[in-house]
N, C-alpha and C positions, 0 to 999 in steps of 0.2 A: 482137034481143035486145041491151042495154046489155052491155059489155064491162068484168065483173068483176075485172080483171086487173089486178096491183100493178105495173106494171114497174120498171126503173132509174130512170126519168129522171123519176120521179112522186116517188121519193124525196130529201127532200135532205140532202146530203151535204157541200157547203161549209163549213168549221169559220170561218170569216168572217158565214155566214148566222146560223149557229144561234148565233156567239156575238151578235149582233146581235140578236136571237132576246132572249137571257137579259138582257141589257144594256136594250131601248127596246123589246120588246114587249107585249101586253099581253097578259091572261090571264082564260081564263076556267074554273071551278071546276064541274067534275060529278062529285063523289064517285063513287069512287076515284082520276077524274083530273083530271087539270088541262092547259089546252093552251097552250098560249102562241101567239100571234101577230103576225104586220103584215102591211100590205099591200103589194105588191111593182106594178112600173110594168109589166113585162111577163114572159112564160114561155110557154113552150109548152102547159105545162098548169095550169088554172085554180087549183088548188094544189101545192104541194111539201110532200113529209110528213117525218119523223122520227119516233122510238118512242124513249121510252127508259124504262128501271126501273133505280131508284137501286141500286148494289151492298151500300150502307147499309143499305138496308129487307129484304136477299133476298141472301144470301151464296153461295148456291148456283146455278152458272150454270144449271142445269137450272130451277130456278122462275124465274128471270130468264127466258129464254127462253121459257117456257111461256104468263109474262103477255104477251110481247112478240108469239106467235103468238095468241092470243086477241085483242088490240088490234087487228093488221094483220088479222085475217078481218073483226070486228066493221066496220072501215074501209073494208076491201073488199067488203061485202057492202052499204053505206050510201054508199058514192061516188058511185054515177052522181048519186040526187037529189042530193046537195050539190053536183057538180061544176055540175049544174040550175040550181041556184039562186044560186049564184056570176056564172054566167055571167049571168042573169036581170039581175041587181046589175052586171054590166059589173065585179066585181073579180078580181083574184087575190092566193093569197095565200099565205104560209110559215107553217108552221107544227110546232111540236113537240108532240106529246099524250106527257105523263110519267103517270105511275103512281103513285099515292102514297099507300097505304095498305098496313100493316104483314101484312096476310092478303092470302091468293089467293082472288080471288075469284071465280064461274063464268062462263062465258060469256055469261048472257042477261043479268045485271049490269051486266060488264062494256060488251053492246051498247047496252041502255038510257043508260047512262051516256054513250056517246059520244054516241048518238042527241041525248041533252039538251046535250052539250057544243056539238057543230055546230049546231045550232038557237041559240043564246042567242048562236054567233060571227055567225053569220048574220043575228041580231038587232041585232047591234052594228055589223057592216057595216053594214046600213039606214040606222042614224042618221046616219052619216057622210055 
């Protein structure tokens, strides 16, 4: 059985990364999200993730949290294939998935969404 599990060191946390991230990455658009990326030379694991929902769009920590736990299952539940297919590609990679639509939207949405986001970064890996 593939190992569903979010741990620390899958997450990143670096504020040098992620501004690097916002600065010279690129970015791809799956309604309600958006992810930003680059590819990185090495890691221990084939991606490093961050979540974020703007405090502008969702004033109340409670719905901020709420999209933030919907994104990280949706990712957790869709990992092992990307991390698949990543490795398939010989890349790794950084990345941030933001939230960007002014409603909460449900779960199966939401995973579809990421579903199409990783496919289309995964798409763009390729070309490379």
């Amino acid at each position: 059985m593939s190992d569903l599990s979010f741990k620390k060191r899958e997450k990143l946390r670096s504020k040098k990364s992620i501004s690097a991230l916002f600065e010279s990455g690129r970015n791809v658009k799956a309604f309600p999200l958006r992810i930003l990326y680059s590819g990185i030379d090495s890691g221990s694991y084939p991606a490093l993730v961050a979540i974020s929902v703007p405090k502008r769009l969702f004033k109340k920590a409670v719905d901020r949290n709420l999209l933030k736990r919907r994104i990280r299952e949706a990712y957790r539940h869709n990992k092992p294939g990307f991390y698949m297919r990543l490795s398939g590609l010989n890349k790794q990679v950084n990345m941030v998935i933001q939230y960007h639509h002014s409603k909460i939207v449900d779960y199966r949405t939401m995973e579809e969404a990421l579903i199409k986001g990783l496919n289309t970064l995964l798409h763009d890996l390729e070309k490379k």
